[in-house]
N, C-alpha and C positions, 0 to 999 in steps of 0.2 A: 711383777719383777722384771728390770730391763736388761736384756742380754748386753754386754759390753761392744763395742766396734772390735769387729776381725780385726787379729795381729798385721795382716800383712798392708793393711793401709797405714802403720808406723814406719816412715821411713821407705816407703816403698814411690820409683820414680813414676808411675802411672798417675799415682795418689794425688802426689806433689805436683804434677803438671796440671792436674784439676781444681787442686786448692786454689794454684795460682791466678787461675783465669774467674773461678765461680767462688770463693771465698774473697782473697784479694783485690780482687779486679774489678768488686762492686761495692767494696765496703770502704767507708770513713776511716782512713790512716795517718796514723801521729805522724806527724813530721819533725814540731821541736817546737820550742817556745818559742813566741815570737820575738822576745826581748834580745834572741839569742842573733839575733839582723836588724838592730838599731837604725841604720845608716843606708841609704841609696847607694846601691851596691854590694851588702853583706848577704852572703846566701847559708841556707842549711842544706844539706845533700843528706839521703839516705837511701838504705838499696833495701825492699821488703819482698819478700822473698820472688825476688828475682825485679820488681820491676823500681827502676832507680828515678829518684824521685829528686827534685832541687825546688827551693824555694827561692825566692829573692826579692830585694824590697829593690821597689823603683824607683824614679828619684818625683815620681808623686807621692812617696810615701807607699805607695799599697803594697803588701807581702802577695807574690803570684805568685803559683805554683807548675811547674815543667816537668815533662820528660827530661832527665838529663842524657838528651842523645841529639849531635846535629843532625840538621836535615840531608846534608851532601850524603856522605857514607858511615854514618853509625858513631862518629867519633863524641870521647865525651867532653862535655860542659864545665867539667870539673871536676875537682878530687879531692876524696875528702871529705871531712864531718862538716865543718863549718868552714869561712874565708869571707874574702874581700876581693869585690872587679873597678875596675876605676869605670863606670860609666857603659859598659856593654861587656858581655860575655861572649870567649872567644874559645873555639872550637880547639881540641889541643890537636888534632889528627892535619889539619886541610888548613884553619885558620878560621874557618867563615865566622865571622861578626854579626852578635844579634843583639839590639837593644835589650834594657832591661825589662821592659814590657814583651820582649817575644821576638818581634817584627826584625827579621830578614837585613842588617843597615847594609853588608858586604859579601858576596863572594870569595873573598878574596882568590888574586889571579883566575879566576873560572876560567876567562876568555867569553867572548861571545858566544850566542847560543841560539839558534834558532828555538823559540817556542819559549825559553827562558824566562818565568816572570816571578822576583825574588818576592812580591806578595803572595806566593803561594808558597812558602817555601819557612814561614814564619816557625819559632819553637812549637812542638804539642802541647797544649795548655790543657791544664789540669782545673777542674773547681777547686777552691782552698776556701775554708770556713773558719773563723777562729771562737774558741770558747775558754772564756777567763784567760787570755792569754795562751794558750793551749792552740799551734796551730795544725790542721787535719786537712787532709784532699784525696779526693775519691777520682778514680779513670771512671766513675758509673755517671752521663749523665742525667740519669733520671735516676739519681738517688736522691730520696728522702733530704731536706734542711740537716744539716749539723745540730739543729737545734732540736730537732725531734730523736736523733738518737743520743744525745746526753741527757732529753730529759727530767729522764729518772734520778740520775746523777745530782742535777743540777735543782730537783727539788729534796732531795735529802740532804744537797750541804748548807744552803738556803744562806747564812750569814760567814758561815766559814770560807774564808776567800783563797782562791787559787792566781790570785793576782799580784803576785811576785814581781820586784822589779827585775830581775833575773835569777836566772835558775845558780845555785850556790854551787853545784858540781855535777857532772857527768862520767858514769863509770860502765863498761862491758864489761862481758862475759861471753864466751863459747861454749855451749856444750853439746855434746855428744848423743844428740837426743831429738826426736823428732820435735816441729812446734806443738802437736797436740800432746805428747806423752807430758810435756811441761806446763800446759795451760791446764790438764786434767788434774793436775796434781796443786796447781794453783788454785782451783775453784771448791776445794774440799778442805775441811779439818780433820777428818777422819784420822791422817797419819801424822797430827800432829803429838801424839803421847808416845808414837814410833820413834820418830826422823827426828823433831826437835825437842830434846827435853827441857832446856834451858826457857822456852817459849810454852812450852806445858807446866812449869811453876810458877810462871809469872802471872801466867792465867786464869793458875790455883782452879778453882770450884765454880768458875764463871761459864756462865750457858753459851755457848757457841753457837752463834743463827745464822745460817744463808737462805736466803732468796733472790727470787730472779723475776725482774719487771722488763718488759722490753728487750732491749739490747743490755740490762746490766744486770749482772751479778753481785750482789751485797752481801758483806762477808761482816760481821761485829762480833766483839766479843762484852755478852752482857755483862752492865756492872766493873768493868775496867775504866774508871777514870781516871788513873793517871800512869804514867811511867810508859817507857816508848810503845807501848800494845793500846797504848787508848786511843782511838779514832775508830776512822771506818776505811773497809781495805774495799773500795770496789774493780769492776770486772769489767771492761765496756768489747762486747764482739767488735772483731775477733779476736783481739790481741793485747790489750791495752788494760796494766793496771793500774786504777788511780787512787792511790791507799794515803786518806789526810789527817794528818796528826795533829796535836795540839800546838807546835810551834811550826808546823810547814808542812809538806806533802814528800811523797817519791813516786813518781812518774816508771812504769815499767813496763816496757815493750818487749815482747817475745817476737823477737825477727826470726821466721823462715829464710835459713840461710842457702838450706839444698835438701836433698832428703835424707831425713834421718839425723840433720844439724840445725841448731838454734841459737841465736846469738840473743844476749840479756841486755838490753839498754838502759840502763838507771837514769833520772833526768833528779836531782834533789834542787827541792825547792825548799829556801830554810828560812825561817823569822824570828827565830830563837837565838840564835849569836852560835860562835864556834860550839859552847860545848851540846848545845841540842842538836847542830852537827853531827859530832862527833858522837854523840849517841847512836843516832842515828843511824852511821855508817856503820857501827859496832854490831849491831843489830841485825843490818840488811846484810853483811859482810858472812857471817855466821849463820842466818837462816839461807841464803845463796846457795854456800859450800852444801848444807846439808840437803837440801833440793836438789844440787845439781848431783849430788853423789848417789843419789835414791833412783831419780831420773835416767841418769846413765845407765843404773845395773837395771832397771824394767825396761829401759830399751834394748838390752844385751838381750835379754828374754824372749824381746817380742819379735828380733829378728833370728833366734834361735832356732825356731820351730816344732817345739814342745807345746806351748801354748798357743791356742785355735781364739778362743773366746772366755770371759768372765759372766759375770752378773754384777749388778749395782745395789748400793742400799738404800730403800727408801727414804732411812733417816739419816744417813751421812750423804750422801753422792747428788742430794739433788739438783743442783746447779750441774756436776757432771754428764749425767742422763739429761739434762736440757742440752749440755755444748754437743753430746754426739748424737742428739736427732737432727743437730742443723746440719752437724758433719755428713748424718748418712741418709743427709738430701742432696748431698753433691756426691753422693756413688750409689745412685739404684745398682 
């Protein structure tokens, strides 16, 4: 039987500065579809937890991926979830001008400089891989293919496609709540005859399976062929759910916002027309609120200081006791 992770790595800023560097800082992270930067010069920005990430397509066509921070002193690239640059991106702080490829085109007013050479001086470039659409970039460079940590993913969807000509909507959420208290609570059924009742009769009598191959986590519920619960909800480390349905998918990232906070990125991708939509949202809107309100109060607990530690079950938790042995390799 597996003892649970110590309370005080929820929300604790030690914790969080480690995730950031040894969880984050090597791992394959969503950035956004790539449909959603059609055009030489449309970019995607995001901030995970803590390191801020831009995409942008060049006018070779290729989607790069950047630090959004200029090289002079810190200033940013841009603002914002998604946008449009006429032809190079321009620093908001100082001004300096960088091709869409990266490369250094202006100082603007620097002045002269002895030693000064703007080849050195290019944006920080990131890997970016893209799958079905789907596009990811890691700070690690000696991580693994894109292609080896999807996988697992990508031989369990096999003919179901994630190749959207664009994503049908985007929706947040904030909550109050460490990213692991909410990824832990993602990776199990256990509380779902608790938290969601509306999703435990829809259910009805059907065998609930999770297992874990690699980097994913696969979540089905047996015997559900139809109405918004039929697919498959997976899990890919460290943050990213990609749960596909029978008219489209939703895309769902758990952003480390700070510690002890998590923001919810929905990405819907639909084939269904408005009302499979609209289902859809009914569905995610409602299982959300109950998540996030379960979530919130075991985070009030775990920085409370009453509770030390848990145990785990072997027949519900085991996707969670896989997520917190990777976790408590990043805190001997």
């Amino acid at each position: 039987m597996q003892a649970t992770l110590p309370a005080h790595l929820y929300g604790c800023p030690d914790a969080w500065a480690r995730e950031r560097t040894a969880v984050f800082g090597r791992a394959w992270l969503f950035v956004g579809h790539e449909a959603e930067a059609p055009a030489p010069g449309d970019w995607i920005a995001t901030d995970i937890a803590g390191h801020r990430l831009l995409a942008v397509r060049g006018k070779d066509g290729i989607l790069r991926a950047f630090h959004n921070v200029c090289r002079h002193r810190a200033g940013p690239l841009v603002d914002g979830a998604r946008g449009h640059c006429d032809g190079e991106l321009v620093c908001a702080y100082h001004g300096w001008r960088y091709a869409l490829d990266g490369r250094l085109r202006a100082a603007t007013g620097f002045g002269a400089a002895d030693g000064f050479d703007p080849r050195a001086f290019g944006l920080l470039g990131l890997r970016l891989e893209i799958w079905r659409g789907l596009a990811f970039a890691t700070m690690d460079a000696d991580a693994p293919p894109l292609a080896d940590h999807v996988a697992p993913l990508e031989a369990l969807l096999g003919g179901r496609g994630l190749d959207f000509a664009a994503p049908a909507l985007r929706r947040s959420h904030d909550l109050a709540c460490d990213w692991k208290t909410y990824a832990e609570n993602y990776l199990e059924g256990y509380h779902i005859g608790s938290v969601h009742p509306v999703l435990a009769d829809e259910l009805g009598a059907a065998e609930y399976r999770v297992r874990v191959e690699g980097d994913l986590v696969l979540q089905e519920a047996v015997g559900v062929n139809d109405g918004p619960q039929a697919g498959v909800w997976g899990w890919l480390w460290p943050n990213l759910g990609v749960n596909v349905y029978r008219d489209g998918a939703m895309i769902e990232r758990m952003t480390p916002v700070g510690p002890g906070r998590t923001r919810l990125d929905y990405l819907f991708l639909n084939d269904g027309g408005e009302d499979a939509l609209g289902e859809a949202l009914t569905a995610s809107d409602r299982l959300t609120a109950e998540d996030a309100a379960i979530c919130e109060a075991v985070q009030r607990n775990l920085s409370a200081g009453a509770y030390d530690r848990g145990v785990l079950s072997p027949n519900h938790e085991i996707a969670v006791a896989w997520f917190q042995s990777r976790i408590a390799e990043v805190h001997p």
